[in-house]
N, C-alpha and C positions, 0 to 999 in steps of 0.2 A: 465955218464948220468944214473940216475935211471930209473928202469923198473916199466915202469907203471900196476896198478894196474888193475888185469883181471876186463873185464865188466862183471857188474850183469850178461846180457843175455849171455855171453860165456859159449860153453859148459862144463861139467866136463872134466876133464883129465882122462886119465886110471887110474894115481896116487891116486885121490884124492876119500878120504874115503867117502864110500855107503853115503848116507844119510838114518836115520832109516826110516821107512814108520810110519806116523800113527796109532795109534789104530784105529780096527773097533770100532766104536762106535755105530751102531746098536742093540738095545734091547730094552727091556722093557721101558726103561727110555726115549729113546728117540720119540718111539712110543706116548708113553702117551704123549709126550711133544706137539709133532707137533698135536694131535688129542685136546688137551686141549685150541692148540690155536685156531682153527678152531670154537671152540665150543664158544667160547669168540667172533669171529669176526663178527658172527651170532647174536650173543645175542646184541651186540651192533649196528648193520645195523637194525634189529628189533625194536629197541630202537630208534633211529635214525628216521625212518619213523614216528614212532609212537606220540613224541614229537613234531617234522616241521610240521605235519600235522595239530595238536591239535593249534599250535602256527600261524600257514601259511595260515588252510583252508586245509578241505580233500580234496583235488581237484588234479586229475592228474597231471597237471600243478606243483604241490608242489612235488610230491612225484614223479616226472620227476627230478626234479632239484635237489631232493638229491641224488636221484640214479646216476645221473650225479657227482655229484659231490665226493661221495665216486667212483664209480670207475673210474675220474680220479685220486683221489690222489692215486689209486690201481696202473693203470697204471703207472704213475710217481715216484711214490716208486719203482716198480720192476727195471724201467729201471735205475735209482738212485744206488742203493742201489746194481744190476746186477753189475753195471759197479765200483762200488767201492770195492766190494766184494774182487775181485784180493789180494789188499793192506790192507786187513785186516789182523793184526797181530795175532787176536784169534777170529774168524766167530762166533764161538757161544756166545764169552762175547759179540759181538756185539748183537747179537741175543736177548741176555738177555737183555740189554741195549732197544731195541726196543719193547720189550713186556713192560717194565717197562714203557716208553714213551705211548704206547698204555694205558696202568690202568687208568697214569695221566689223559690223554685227558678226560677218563671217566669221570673227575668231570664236565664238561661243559654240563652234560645232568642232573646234578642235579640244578646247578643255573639256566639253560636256561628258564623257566615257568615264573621266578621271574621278572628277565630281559627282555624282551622281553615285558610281560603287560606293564613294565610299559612304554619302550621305545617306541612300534610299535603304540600305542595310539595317543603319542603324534608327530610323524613324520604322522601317517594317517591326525591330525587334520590343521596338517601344508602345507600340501603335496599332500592331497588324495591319489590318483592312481597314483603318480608321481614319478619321478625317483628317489626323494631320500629313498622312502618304498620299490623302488624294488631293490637299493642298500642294504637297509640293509637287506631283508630277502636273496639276495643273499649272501652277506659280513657276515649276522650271521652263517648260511647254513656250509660257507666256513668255519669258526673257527673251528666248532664244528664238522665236517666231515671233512673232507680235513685232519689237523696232522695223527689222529690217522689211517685214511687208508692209508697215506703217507708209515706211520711205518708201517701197515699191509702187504703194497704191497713189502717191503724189505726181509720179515721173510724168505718164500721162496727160494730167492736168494742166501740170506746168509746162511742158512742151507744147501742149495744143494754143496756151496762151503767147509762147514765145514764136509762134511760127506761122498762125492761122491770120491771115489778112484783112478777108475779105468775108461777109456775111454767106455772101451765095455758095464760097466752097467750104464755109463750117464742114457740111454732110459728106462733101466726097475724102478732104485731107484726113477728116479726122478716122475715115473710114482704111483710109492709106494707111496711116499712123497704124491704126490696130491690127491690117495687117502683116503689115513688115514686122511689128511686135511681134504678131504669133507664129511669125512662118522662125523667126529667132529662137524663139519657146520651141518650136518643134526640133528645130536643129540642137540646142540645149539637152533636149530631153533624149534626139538618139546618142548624141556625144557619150553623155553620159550614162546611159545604160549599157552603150553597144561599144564603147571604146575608155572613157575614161578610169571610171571604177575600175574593171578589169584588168588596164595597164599600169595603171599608177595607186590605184586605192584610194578610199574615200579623202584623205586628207591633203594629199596634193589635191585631187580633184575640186576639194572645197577653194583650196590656194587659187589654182588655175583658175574657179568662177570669180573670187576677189579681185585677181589680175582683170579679167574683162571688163571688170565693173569700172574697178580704178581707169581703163581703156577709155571707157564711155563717158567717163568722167571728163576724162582728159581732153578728147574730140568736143564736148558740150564748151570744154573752157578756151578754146581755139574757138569753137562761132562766136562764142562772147564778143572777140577782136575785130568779128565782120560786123560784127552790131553791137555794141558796149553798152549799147541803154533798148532793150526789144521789152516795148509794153505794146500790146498790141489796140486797149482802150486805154488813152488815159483818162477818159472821163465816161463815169461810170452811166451818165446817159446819152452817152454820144453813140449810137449806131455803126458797125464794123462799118458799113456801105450800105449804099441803097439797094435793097433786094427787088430784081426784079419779078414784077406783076407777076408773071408764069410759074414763080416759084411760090406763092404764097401758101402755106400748108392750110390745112381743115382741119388738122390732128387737136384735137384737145392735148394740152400739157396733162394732166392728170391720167389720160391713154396714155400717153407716150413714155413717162414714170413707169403705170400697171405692165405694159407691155416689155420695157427692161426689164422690171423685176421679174416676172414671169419668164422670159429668156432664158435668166439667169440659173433659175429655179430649173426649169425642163434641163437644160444643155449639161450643166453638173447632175441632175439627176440620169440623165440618159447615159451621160458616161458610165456611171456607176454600174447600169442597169447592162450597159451594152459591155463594158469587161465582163460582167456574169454572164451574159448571152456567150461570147466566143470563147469564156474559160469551159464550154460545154463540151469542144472540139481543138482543142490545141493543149499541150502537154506540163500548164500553166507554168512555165520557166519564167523568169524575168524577163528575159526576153517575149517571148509572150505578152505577156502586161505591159511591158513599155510599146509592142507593138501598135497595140488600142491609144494610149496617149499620143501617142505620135499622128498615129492616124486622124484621131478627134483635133491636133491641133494645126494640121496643115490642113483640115478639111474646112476647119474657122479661119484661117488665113486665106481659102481663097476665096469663102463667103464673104469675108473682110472688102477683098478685093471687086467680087461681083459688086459688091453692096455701093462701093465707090463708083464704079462704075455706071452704074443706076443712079446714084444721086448726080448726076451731071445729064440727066436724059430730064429731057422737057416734060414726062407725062406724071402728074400731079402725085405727089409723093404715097398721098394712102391710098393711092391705083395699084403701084407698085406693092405697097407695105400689104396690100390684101390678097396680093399671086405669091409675097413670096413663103407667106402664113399659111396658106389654104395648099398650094403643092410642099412644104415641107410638112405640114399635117399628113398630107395624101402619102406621100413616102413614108413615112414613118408607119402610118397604118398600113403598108405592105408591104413593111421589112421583115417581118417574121416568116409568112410566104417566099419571101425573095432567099433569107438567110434559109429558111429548109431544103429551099429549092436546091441551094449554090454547096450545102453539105451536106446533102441525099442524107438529110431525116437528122442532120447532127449524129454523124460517122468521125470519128478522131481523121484528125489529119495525118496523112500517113507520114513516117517520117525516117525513109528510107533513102533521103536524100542528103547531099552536104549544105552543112550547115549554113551557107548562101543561100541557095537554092529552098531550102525549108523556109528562110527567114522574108521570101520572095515571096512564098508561098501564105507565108503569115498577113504579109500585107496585100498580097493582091484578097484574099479570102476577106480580111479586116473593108478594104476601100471597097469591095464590091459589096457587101453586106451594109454597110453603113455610110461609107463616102458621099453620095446622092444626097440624101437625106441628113447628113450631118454639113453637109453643103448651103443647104437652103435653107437650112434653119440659124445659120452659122453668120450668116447675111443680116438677122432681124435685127438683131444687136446694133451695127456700127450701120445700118440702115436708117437708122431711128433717129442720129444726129441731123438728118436732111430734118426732118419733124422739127427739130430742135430747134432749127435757123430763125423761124418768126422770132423765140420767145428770146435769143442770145443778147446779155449784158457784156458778157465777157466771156471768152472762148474754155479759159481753164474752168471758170467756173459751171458751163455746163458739159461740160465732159465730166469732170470732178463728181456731179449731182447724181447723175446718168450712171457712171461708171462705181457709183457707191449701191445703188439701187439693184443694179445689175449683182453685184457680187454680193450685196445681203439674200438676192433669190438664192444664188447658187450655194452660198451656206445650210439654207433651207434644202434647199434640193436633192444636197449631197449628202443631208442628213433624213431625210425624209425615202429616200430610195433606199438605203444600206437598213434603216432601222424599222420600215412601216412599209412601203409598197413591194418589195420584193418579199418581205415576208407573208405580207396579206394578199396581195395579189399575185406572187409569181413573175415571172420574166416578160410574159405574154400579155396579161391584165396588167401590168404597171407601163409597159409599151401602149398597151391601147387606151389607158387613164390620161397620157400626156398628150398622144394623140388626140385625143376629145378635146383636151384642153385649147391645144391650136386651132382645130377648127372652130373652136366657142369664138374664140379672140378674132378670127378670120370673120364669123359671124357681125359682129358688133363693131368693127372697124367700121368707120364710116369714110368710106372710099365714091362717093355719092352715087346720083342716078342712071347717070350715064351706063351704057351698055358695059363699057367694060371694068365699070366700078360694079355693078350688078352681078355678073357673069363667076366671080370670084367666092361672093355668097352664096350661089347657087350650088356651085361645086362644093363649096365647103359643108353646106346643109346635106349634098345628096353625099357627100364620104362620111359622115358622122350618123346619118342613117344603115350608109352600109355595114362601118365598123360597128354598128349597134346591133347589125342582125348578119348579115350571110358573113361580114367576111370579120366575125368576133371570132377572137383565136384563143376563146376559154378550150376548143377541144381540139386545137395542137401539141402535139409530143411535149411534158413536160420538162423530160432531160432527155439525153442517147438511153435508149434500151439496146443496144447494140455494142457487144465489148467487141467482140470481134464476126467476122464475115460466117466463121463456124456457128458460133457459137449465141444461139435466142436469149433473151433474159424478157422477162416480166419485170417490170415496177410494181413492187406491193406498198411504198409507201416514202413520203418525199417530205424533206423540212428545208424549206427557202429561211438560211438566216442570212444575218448582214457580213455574215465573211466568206460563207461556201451555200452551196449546194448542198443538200446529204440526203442518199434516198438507198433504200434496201431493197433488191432485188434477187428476183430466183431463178435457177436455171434451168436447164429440160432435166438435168436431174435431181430437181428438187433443193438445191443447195442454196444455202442464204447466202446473201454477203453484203455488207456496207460498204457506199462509194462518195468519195468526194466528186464535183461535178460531173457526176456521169461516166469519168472514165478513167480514176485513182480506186482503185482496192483498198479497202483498209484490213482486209482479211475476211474470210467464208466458215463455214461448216466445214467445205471440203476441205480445206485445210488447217484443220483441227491438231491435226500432229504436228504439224511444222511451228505453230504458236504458241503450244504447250512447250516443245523442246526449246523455246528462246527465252523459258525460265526456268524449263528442266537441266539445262547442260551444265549452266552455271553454278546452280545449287546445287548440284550432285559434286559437281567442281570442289566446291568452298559449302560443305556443311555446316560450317559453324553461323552462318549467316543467319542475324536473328530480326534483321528489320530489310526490307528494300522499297526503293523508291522506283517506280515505271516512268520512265520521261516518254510520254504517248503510251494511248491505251487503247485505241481500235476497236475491235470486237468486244474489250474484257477477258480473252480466256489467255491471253498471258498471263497480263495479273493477277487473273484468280489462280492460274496453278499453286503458286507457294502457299494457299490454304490449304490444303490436302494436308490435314493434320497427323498422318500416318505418315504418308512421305519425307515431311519436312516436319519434325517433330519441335523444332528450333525459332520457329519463326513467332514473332510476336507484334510487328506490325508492319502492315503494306500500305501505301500510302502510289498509287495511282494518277497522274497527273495529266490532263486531256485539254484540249483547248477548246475545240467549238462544244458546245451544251446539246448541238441535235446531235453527235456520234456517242455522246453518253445515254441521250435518249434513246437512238436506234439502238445500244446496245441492251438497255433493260427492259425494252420492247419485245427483240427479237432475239436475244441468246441466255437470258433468264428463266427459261424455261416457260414465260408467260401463254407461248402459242403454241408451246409442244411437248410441254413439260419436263424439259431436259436443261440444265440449268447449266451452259457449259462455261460458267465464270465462276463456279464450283463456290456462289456463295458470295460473291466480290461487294453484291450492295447490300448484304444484310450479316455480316462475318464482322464484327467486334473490334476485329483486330485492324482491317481494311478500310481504308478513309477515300474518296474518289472527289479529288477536285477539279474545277474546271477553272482553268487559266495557264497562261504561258509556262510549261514546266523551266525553262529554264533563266527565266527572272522570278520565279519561285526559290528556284536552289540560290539566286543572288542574295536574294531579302531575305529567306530562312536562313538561318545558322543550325538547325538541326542536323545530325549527321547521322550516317545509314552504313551497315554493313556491306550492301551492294545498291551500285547506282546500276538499271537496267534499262539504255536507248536502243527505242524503238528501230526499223527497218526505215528511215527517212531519206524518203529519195534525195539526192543531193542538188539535182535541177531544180527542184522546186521553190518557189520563190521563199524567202527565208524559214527555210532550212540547211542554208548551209551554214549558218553562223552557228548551227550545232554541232558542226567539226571546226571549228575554231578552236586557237590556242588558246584565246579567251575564256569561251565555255570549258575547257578544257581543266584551265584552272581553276574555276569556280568547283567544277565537279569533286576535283584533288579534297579541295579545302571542306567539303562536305562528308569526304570518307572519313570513317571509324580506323585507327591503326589493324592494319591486318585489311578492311576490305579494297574490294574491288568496284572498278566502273566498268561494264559490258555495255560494248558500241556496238548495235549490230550492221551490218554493210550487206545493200543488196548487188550483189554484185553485177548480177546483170543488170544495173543502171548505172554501172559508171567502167571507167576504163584501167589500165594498169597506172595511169598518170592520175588519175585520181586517188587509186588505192594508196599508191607512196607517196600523195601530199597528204592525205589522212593518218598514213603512220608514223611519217615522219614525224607531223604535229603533236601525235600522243608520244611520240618519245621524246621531245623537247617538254615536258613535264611530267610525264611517271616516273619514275626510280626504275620501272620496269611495265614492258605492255609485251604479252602475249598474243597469239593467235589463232584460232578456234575455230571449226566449221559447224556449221550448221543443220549440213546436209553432204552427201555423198551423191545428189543430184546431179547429171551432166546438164549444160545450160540451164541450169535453175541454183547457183550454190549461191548458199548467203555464207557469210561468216562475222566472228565479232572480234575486234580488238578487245583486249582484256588493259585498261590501266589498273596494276597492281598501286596502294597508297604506299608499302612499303617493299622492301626485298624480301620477306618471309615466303617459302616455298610456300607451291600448291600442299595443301595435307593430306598424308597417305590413308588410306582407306582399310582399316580392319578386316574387312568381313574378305569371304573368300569365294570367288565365282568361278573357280577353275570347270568343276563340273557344268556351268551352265554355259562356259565359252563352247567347251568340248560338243555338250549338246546340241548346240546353235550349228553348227555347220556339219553336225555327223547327216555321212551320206550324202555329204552335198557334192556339186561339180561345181565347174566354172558358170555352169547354165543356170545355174540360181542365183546367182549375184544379187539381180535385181530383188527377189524374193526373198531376202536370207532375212528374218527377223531375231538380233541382236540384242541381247537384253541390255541394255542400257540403265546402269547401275552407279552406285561409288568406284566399285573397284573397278569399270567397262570403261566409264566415263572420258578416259585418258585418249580412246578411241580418235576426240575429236578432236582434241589437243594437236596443232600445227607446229609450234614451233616457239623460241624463243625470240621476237624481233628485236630487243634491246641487245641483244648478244650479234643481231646481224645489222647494226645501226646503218653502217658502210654502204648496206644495199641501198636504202634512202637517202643520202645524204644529198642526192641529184635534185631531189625533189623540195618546191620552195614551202614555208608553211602558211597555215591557212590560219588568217586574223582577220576579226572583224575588219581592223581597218584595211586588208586586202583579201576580199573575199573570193580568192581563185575557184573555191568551190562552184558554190554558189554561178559562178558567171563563165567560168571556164569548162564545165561537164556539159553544157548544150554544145558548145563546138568539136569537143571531142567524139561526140557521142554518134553527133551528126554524122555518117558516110552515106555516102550513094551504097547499093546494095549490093551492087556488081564488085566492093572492095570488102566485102564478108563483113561479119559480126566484128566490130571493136568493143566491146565489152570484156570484162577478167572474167571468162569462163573456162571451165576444163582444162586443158595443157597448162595455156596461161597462167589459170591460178596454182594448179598444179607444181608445175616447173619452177613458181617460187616457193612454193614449201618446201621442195628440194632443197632451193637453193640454201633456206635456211637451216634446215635438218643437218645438212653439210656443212655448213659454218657451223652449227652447233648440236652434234649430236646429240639424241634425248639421254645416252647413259652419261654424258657430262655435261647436262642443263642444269644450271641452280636452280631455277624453277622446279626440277626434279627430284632433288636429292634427297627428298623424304619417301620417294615411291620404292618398293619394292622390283625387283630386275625383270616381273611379269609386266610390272607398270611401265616401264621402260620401252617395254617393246610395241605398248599401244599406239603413239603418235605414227610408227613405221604400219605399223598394221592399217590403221585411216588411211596411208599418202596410197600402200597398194590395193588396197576396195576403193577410194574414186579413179586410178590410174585404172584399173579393169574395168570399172565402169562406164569410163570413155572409151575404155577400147573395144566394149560392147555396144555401144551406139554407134562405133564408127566401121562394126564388124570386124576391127584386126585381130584376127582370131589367135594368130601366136600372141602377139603382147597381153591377151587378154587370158589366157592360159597361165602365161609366168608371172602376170603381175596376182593372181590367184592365189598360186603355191606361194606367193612372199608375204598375201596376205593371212594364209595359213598358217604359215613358219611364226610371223610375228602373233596370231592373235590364239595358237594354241602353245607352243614351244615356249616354258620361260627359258629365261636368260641363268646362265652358268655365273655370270658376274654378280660380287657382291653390292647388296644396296649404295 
């Protein structure tokens, strides 16, 4: 009888020769390697939002469902890829192999714009709201996230198996490993918010993270050559090394699981929690928001780091795991005190500074509010692998277990904080619910008897008593009641949803007004005239308009103006378009007349004709094919985090394709938020697709002028106005001087309206041609208005106010006078002389604030000459 052949799992014999051990493969090479992927998997989750969002709807809802969705395929790859790792013949050509798999995916964030217009259109027009649109933005979601974090969530695994020797340093490499990962991810994450997008645009930007991948790739297939066959068990019961005695853990496996998972769970939730905390006091730009990620993820890179460093110290591992639970508990329960402290009560940060220096000021505010405590909690994570060492078969596979556990919390977490704790508890009760939750876990560690296993529990029992009673921050400030240093407001009333802030407050003169986190306006009472006139100008404009669409709705009393059935006798339906659900609540709260019976939306939720829906307006206008006699956008700051892709050439075209022949789109631009380099990348972009875009003011305000680009859908002039207002010009200024300027009340009519009327910009193209345009796929806006904006104070306002905007109406008036504007040529020679009559009532009006009392005298008499003298010339 033959003697059968020993089993794999049998042990060695005394006989049977050593086996060589592995090369170290620690260096240079490999550092860069795992830091370059890190930097790549950042760049692409950036990318990822940035896209679904543009394609989906900015809407929490959107950017829920991709962060779900990448980290499960994170989770699902670790444990994959964990448990295959064993039977890999060479861990790092797999590795290489996966980086490569990740580049590919990358192409699906170049076609996905293309795809998508044209499909989600037509599934909207088939389907609406119905299951087979919410298939596919889930089913697309899934393609294009889901592979490439599948492969993301294996790198780890497999690395840790190709690299990891020895049982005793499982805890400290694998703590290494995570990280030089995350300090990569943080470099990833500024590249690309603070230099790539901006310089190149998202589509190089995706190329340039496929390039690093490919890199990473490359480097993993070079170690291969230093070790050609790296399995680091080959027999699945064979022990990395003998562990010494002093390391043996006490951790139950089943804690050491609970405690990833929960990690995972707090550290994405807290993120979540802590962007809404500091969007309380900072100017919420992208810049801003990528601040806080950056922050969180070098502040887990050097808990990574501490954590390493701990697992290599003699004193029993749930000693450590119970200090470093119970002080990041303790931090976090007086981060709220610490954060009021550091922003005297959550005061905006001032931002009188250059754009350096602000961004400086971003992050030292961000690390001192959060750093500490996002430190020591940042540790528990790649802490937990020391725990791990008793229980290791194979190296990938418990990282792979561990690191699947960890990011099914954080799925949880990050969906759990955006949709149920920040709503139900607030900023402050969802801070102090996590809080509890560490010191519970600090509690129940069993770190044993000894004094300093003891000492740990003590503390955590006495901080979970105090967060319970003196130092509970149910009655700390729940947003800034403070707009500015002047100026008191009260809080009457607050809605914590999962994408903002929204609370209405009153001032010492009784005025309402709604705000996005504490320190965004969405409009007041007191400014009741200025929101009326941003659907009064246009309609007096273009009578014949018989429907409009609102892209943003604020208060409602834009909107509701075109009901006024006497005014606008023409109109038949308004359709409204809002995104978050609490600014539609705070508006039929508090400007429907419910709490003071003045109903200044004249009608908007109960008027027949009016429809107010809540969702992205402008992947609304994508998937609708309905079209409207006027499109009318909102005052949208252009720093704010996307909304600049609603000066896009993009958006731009969709809007074209939504006009009625003959209507109009009205852009309104706050001017004092952006600069002259912003104004002519905006018009330039509406004149690379209108036929024709005019220019409009808003106000005759000094340092407060808004105004609107006008895209016409075709070349058909403005239409001239029958009725006859010569008596009521005459009236309006009889007896007047230069001294009344500011008091002069103007009737603003059909036949007035021309007042506002700037100029013709298609006729002065030349003046923009300097200016690059603004596309989604290079969102200059968006990324480039915080650096311009930003000056030190001591170099004056850079904003398009007064002269500025002034001296370019000139310029065009000049290129095109109003008596030979085709825009014109239906007006009558009185109508003619209105746009000159506007340019000299704002040029007096500067020159009244600035006291030059000649210029302010002649630019008087010209606004006299122009708004009572007609013109000699025929129409």
């Amino acid at each position: 009888m033959k003697n059968k052949r020993p089993s794999r799992q049998s042990p060695q014999t005394k006989d049977a020769p050593p086996q060589p051990e592995p090369p170290d493969l620690s260096g240079p090479i490999l550092w860069i390697m795992v830091a370059l992927s890190g930097f790549a998997c950042l760049v692409y989750q950036i990318l990822w939002m940035r896209q679904l969002g543009l394609l989906f709807g900015n809407t929490s809802q959107a950017a829920a469902l991709t962060l779900a969705v990448f980290f499960s395929g994170l989770s699902l790859g670790a444990w994959y890829w964990g448990k295959r790792s064993a039977n890999l013949k060479s861990p790092l050509l797999t590795y290489a192999w996966l980086e490569i798999g990740i580049a590919v995916a990358g192409i699906a964030i170049f076609i996905s714009p293309t795809l998508v217009r044209y499909i989600f259109p037509l599934l909207y027009q088939q389907d609406g709201k119905g299951l087979a649109l919410t298939l596919f933005k889930f089913t697309w979601t899934l393609l294009m996230v889901f592979p490439p974090a599948f492969l993301m969530g294996g790198t780890l695994p497999v690395l840790g198996q190709a690299i990891i020797r020895r049982k005793t340093s499982f805890g400290s490499t694998t703590a290494t490993i995570y990280a030089v990962n995350t300090m990569g991810a943080a470099l990833g994450a500024f590249a690309t918010a603070f230099l790539l997008i901006w310089l190149i645009g998202i589509r190089m930007t995706c190329a340039s993270a496929m390039l690093v991948s490919t890199i990473a790739a490359a480097l993993a297939y070079l170690l291969t050559k230093k070790a050609p066959h790296t399995v680091s068990s080959p027999d699945p019961n064979q022990k990395v090394s003998n562990p010494s005695p002093n390391t043996q853990p006490n951790l139950p496996r089943p804690l050491i699981t609970g405690l990833a998972f929960l990690s995972g769970f707090n550290l994405l939730a807290l993120e979540v929690i802590w962007t809404r905390m500091l969007a309380q006091v900072h100017e919420n730009s992208v810049y801003s928001f990528a601040t806080v990620l950056i922050v969180v993820l070098i502040c887990l890179s050097l808990g990574a780091w501490l954590a390493s460093g701990l697992a290599r110290s003699k004193v029993p591992a749930p000693q450590i795991l119970a200090w470093l639970i119970t002080l990041g508990g303790i931090s976090l329960g007086l981060s709220p005190l610490i954060y009021l402290r550091l922003t005297q009560g959550m005061i905006m940060l001032d931002t009188d500074f250059s754009f350096t220096t602000y961004v400086l000021r971003l992050f030292a505010t961000a690390f001192a509010s959060i750093g500490p405590t996002c430190l020591l909690l940042g540790a528990v994570f790649p802490f937990l692998m020391k725990g791990e060492e008793k229980f290791i078969t194979h190296s990938g596979e418990s990282i792979g277990r561990l690191s699947a556990f960890n990011t099914l919390g954080a799925i949880l977490g990050s969906l759990a904080a955006g949709f149920l704790l920040l709503r139900g508890l607030g900023i402050w009760g969802a801070i102090q619910l996590i809080s509890a939750l560490y010191l519970l876990a600090a509690i129940i560690t069993p770190a044993g008897w000894l004094l300093r296993g003891i000492i740990p529990k003590i503390a955590a029992a006495l901080s979970l008593l105090l967060l319970l009673t003196i130092l509970n921050p149910s009655k700390l400030p729940q947003s800034s009641t403070t707009d500015t240093l002047a100026e008191k407001e009260t809080l009457i009333e607050k809605w914590e949803g999962s994408d903002a802030t929204v609370t209405v407050v009153r001032n010492l003169e009784d005025n309402i007004s709604i705000k996005i986190n504490g320190n965004y306006s969405l409009g007041s009472t007191d400014a009741y005239i200025p929101q009326i006139y941003q659907a009064r100008i246009p309609l007096l404009a273009f009578p014949d308009t018989d429907s409009v669409f609102f892209l943003g709705m604020g208060t409602g009393i834009t909107a509701g103006e075109p009901l006024d059935r006497y005014a606008y006798p023409n109109i038949k339906k308004v359709v409204a378009c809002e995104l978050s659900a609490n600014v539609v609540a705070a508006s039929k709260k508090y400007f429907t007349g419910k709490t003071d019976g003045i109903d200044l939306t004249n009608g908007l939720y109960k008027d027949p004709r009016a429809k107010v829906l809540i969702e992205d307006g402008r992947n609304h206008l994508l998937a609708n094919r309905e079209k409207y006699s006027m499109i009318n956008a909102d005052l949208f700051l252009p720093y704010r985090r996307g909304t600049g892709n609603l000066y896009s050439q993009d958006h731009f075209t969709i809007v074209r394709e939504r006009l009625k022949p003959g209507g109009v789109f009205v852009q309104w631009l706050p001017l004092f938020q952006m600069t002259e380099q912003e104004f002519g990348i905006i018009a330039n972009t509406m004149i690379s697709v209108f036929p024709q875009v005019s220019l409009w003011r808003g106000n005759f305000q000094p340092g407060a002028e808004i105004a609107a680009l006008v895209g016409h859908a075709d070349l058909t002039p403005i239409p001239a106005s029958t009725l006859d207002a010569e008596n009521e010009k005459h009236l309006a200024v009889e007896g007047k001087s230069h001294l009344d300027v500011h008091e002069l009340m103007l009737p603003i009519n059909e036949p007035t309206v021309l007042i506002f009327y700037a100029g013709n910009l298609t006729r002065a193209a030349s003046l923009f041609e300097k200016y690059p345009l603004n596309t989604d796929d290079k969102p200059i806006i968006e990324f480039g208005t915080p650096r311009s904006l930003h000056k030190p104070a001591s170099s004056g306002k850079p904003q398009f106010l007064e002269t500025r905007f002034a001296d370019l109406v000139e310029k065009i008036q000049n290129h095109t006078p109003p008596e030979s504007d085709p825009l014109l040529a239906q007006q009558n020679p009185s109508g003619k002389k209105l746009p000159l009559a506007g340019s000299a009532l704002h040029r007096a009006r500067i020159a009244s604030a600035h006291s030059d009392t000649q210029t302010w005298l002649n630019q008087w008499e010209k606004f006299l000459i122009h708004w009572t003298e007609p013109s000699t010339e025929n129409p």
